[in-house]
C-alpha positions in Angstrom: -159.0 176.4 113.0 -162.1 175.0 112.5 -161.0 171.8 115.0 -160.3 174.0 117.9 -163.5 175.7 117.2 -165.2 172.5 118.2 -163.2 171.5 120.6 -163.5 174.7 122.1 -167.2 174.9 122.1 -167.4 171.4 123.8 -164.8 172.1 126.3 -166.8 175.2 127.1 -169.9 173.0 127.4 -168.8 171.0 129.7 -166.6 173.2 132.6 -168.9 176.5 132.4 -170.9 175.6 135.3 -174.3 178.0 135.8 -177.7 178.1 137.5 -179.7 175.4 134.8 -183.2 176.0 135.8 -185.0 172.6 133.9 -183.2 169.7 132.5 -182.3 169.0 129.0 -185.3 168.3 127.1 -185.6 165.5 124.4 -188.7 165.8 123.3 -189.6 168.4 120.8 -190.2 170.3 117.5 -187.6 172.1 115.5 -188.1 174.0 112.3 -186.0 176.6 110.9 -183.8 177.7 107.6 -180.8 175.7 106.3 -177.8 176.5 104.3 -175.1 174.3 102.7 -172.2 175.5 100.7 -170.9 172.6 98.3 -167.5 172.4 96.7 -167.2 176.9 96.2 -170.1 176.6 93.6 -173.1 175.3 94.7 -175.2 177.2 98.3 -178.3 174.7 98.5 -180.9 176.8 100.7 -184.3 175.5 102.0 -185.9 174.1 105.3 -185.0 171.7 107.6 -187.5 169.9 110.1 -186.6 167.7 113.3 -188.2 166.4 115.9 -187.3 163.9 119.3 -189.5 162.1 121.1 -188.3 161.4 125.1 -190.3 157.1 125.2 -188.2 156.8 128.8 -185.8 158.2 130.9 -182.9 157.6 128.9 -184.0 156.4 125.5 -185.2 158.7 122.4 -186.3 158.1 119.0 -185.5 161.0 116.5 -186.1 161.9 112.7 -185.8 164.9 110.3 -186.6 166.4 106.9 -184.3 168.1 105.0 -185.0 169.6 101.4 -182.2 172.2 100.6 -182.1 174.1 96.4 -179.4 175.3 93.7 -178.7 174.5 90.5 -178.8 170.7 92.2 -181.4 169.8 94.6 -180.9 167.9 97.6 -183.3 166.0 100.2 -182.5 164.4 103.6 -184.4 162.5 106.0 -183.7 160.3 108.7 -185.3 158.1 111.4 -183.5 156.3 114.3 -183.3 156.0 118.0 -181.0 157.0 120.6 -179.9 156.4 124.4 -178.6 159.7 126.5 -176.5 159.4 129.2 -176.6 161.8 132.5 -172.7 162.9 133.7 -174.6 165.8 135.6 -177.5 167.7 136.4 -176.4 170.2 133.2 -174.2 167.8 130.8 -175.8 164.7 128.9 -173.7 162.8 126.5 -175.4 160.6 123.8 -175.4 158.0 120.7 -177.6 156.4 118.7 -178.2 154.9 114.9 -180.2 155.9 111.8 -181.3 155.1 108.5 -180.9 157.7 106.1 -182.5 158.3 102.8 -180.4 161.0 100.4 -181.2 162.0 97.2 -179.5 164.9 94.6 -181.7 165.5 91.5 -179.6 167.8 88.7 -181.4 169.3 85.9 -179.3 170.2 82.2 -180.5 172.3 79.7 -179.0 172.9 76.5 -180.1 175.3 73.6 -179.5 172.2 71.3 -180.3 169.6 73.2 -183.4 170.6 75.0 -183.2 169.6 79.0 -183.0 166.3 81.0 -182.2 165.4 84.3 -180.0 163.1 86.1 -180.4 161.8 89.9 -178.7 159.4 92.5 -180.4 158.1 95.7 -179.5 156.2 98.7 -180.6 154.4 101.9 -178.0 153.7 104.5 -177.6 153.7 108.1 -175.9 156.0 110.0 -174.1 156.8 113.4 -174.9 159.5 115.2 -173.2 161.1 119.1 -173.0 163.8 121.2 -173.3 166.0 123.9 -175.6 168.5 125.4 -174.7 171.3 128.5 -177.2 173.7 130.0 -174.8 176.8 131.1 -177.0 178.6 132.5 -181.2 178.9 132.8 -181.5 180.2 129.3 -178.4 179.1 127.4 -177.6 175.3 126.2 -174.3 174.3 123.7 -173.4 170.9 122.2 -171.7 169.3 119.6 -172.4 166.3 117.7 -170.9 163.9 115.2 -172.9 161.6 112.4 -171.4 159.5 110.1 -173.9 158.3 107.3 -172.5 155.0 105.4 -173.4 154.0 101.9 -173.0 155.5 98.3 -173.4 158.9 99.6 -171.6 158.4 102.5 -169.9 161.6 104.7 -169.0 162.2 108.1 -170.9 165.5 109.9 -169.7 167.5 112.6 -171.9 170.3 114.3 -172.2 173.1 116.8 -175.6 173.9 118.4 -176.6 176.4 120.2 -180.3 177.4 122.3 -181.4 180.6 123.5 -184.4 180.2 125.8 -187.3 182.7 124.9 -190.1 181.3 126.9 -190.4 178.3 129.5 -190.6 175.6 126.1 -189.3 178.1 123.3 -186.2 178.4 122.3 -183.7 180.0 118.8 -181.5 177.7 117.8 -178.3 178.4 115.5 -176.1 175.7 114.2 -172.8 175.3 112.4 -172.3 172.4 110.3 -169.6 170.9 108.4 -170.8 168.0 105.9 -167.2 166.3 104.4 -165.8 169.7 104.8 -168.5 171.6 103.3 -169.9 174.6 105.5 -173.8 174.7 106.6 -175.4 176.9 108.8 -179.0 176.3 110.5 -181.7 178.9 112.1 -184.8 178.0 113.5 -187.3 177.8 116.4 -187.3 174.5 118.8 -190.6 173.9 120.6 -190.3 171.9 123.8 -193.5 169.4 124.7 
C-alpha cells in the first residue's frame, strides 16, 4: 500500500502537466515540526531545520538539523552536496552524498537504583536522490530516497509536498518512512 503510494505520487509528479509560473528553486530555508513513530512505542516529536544553497546552475550544497523527543531522544544533522538534473521546464531529478552525524541518548530510572543514561552515536555518509515537479504555479510534489551507512544505518523514503503562499513562501507537508517507521513533517520553506 504504502509502495503504490510512492509510486503514485511520483508518477503523478511527473505526467500532470500545468502552467509552472518560476522554476524549481534550490536555494532556501525550511523550518517546521517533525514526528517519528518508532517500533509502536516510542513518537519522538521536535523540530527539524534545512536549508539548500543553489552555488551554480546545476550544483547544490545542502544540510539539516534534526532534534526529535520521547522517552529516548534523538538528533540528526547532515551536510553534503548535490547535482540536479533538468528533464523539463517543471521536472528536475537529482542525487547527491552526505555525512551524517546520529545520536540516541536513553535515560533509566529506577526507585532502587537511582537514574543513568546510556547513548550511541555515529558519523557516516549517506546517499541521497530524487525528484522535484512543479504542477502547477502554486503546487510542487517529489519524492526522494536516502540511504545513511554506518552503525545506525537505514534506508529513507519520502513524499513532499509545497503549497505556494507568496512569490518565495511556501507550506510544506512531508511523509516519511525511516526503516519502516512512519514520520510526518510541517513547516514553512523560505525561498532566497
Amino acid at each position: 500500500m504504502i509502495k503504490q503510494g510512492f509510486k503514485g505520487l511520483i508518477l503523478a509528479g511527473v505526467l500532470v502537466s500545468g502552467s509552472a509560473a518560476a522554476e524549481l528553486g534550490y536555494t532556501y530555508a525550511e523550518a517546521g515540526l517533525a514526528m517519528l513513530s518508532a517500533d509502536g512505542d516510542q513518537t519522538y516529536v521536535g523540530f527539524d531545520l534545512r536549508g539548500s544553497y543553489l552555488v551554480n546552475e546545476n550544483i547544490f550544497a545542502f544540510g539539516g538539523f534534526r532534534m526529535l523527543s520521547d522517552d529516548i531522544d534523538y538528533t540528526n544533522w547532515h551536510l553534503g552536496g548535490g547535482y540536479r538534473h533538468a528533464l523539463d521546464a517543471k521536472t528536475d531529478v537529482w542525487g547527491g552524498a552526505s555525512l551524517d552525524y546520529q545520536e540516541v541518548e536513553v535515560d533509566f530510572c529506577s526507585g532502587f537504583f537511582g537514574c543513568s543514561s546510556a547513548s550511541a552515536d555515529d558519523t557516516a555518509p549517506a546517499l541521497r536522490g530524487g525528484i522535484r515537479h512543479q504542477l502547477n504555479d502554486k503546487i510542487e510534489v517529489g519524492a526522494s530516497a536516502r540511504y545513511v551507512t554506518g552503525d545506525l544505518d537505514y534506508l529513507g523514503l519520502t513524499g513532499q509536498g509545497r503549497f505556494k503562499l507568496q512569490e518565495n513562501l511556501s507550506l510544506t507537508g512531508e511523509v516519511d518512512l525511516q526503516d519502516g517507521d512512519f514520520g510526518l513533517f510541517g513547516g514553512v520553506t523560505y525561498f532566497f
